[in-house]
LOTORNU-269194 format. One record per residue (C-alpha): x, y, z; residue in three letters. Coordinates in steps of 0.001 Angstrom, whole numbers, padded with zeros to 6 digits, always signed. Each point is the difference from the previous one (the first is absolute). Example, Ala and Ser with C-alpha at 12.3 -4.5 7.8 and 13.67 -1.06 7.14 Angstrom:
REM LOTORNU-269194
+012300-004500+007800ALA/+001370+003440-000660SER/
***
This chain:
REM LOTORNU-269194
+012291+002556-007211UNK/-001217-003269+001021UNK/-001859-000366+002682UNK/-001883-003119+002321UNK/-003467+000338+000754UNK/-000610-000065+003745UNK/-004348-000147-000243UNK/-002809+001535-001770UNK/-002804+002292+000377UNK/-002752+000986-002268UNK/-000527+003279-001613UNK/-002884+002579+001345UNK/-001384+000640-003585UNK/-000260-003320-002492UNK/+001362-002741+002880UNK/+002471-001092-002019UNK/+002876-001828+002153UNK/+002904+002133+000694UNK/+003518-001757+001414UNK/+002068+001722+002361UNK/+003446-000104-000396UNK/+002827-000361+002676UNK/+001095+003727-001432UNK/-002917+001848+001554UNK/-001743+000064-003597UNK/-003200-001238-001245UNK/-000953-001749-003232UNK/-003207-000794-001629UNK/+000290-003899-001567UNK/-002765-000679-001698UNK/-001017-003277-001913UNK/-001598+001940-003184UNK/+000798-002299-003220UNK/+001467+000231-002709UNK/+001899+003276+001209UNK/+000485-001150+003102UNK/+000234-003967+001072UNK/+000301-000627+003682UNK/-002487-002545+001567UNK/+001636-000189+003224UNK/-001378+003461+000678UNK/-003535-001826+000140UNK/+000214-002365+002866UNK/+001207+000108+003386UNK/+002469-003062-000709UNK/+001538+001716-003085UNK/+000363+003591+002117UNK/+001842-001866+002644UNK/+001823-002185-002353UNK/+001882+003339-001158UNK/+001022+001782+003187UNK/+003331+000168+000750UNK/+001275-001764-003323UNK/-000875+001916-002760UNK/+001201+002916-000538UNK/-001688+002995-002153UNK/+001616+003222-001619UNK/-000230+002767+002249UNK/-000091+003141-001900UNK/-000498+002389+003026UNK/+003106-001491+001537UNK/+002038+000673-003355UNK/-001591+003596+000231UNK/+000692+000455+003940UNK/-003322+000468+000284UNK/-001469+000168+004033UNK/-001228-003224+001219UNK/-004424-000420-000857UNK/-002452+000439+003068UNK/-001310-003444+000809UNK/-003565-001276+001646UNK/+000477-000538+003300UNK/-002361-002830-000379UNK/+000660-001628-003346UNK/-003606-000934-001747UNK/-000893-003196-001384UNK/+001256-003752+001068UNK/+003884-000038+000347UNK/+000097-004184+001088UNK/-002279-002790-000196UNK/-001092+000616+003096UNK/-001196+003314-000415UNK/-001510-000401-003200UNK/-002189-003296+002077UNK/-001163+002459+002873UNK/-000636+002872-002470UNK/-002423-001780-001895UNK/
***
């Protein structure tokens, strides 16, 4: 099922960025050519340039799977902002 992603966080083991989706679920994207081509996953612009519009394949959701645990603080920049002050 398709599903919008509503932010990101990063994973506790090899910080790769993980979206959240509006389902409850969480999906690693990772930018990891030539198996994997994503380069908005890289910058803050391209992260934000996807919420809301694009929508990824939600296998948990097809599999009625319980929604993920989430950070309560998500780590890494989420806006420009951030990303300026977290430098």
């Amino acid at each position: 099922m398709k599903q919008p992603i509503s932010g990101y966080h990063k994973d506790g083991g090899e910080s790769h960025w993980v979206a959240q989706l509006a389902c409850g679920h969480n999906q690693h994207v990772r930018h990891d050519p030539p198996w994997v081509n994503r380069p908005w996953v890289v910058t803050v612009e391209g992260r934000q340039s996807m919420l809301g519009g694009v929508k990824l394949d939600c296998r948990k959701c097809d599999d009625d799977a319980p929604a993920d645990v989430r950070p309560e603080s998500p780590e890494g920049p989420q806006s420009p902002d951030q990303a300026r002050v977290s430098r």
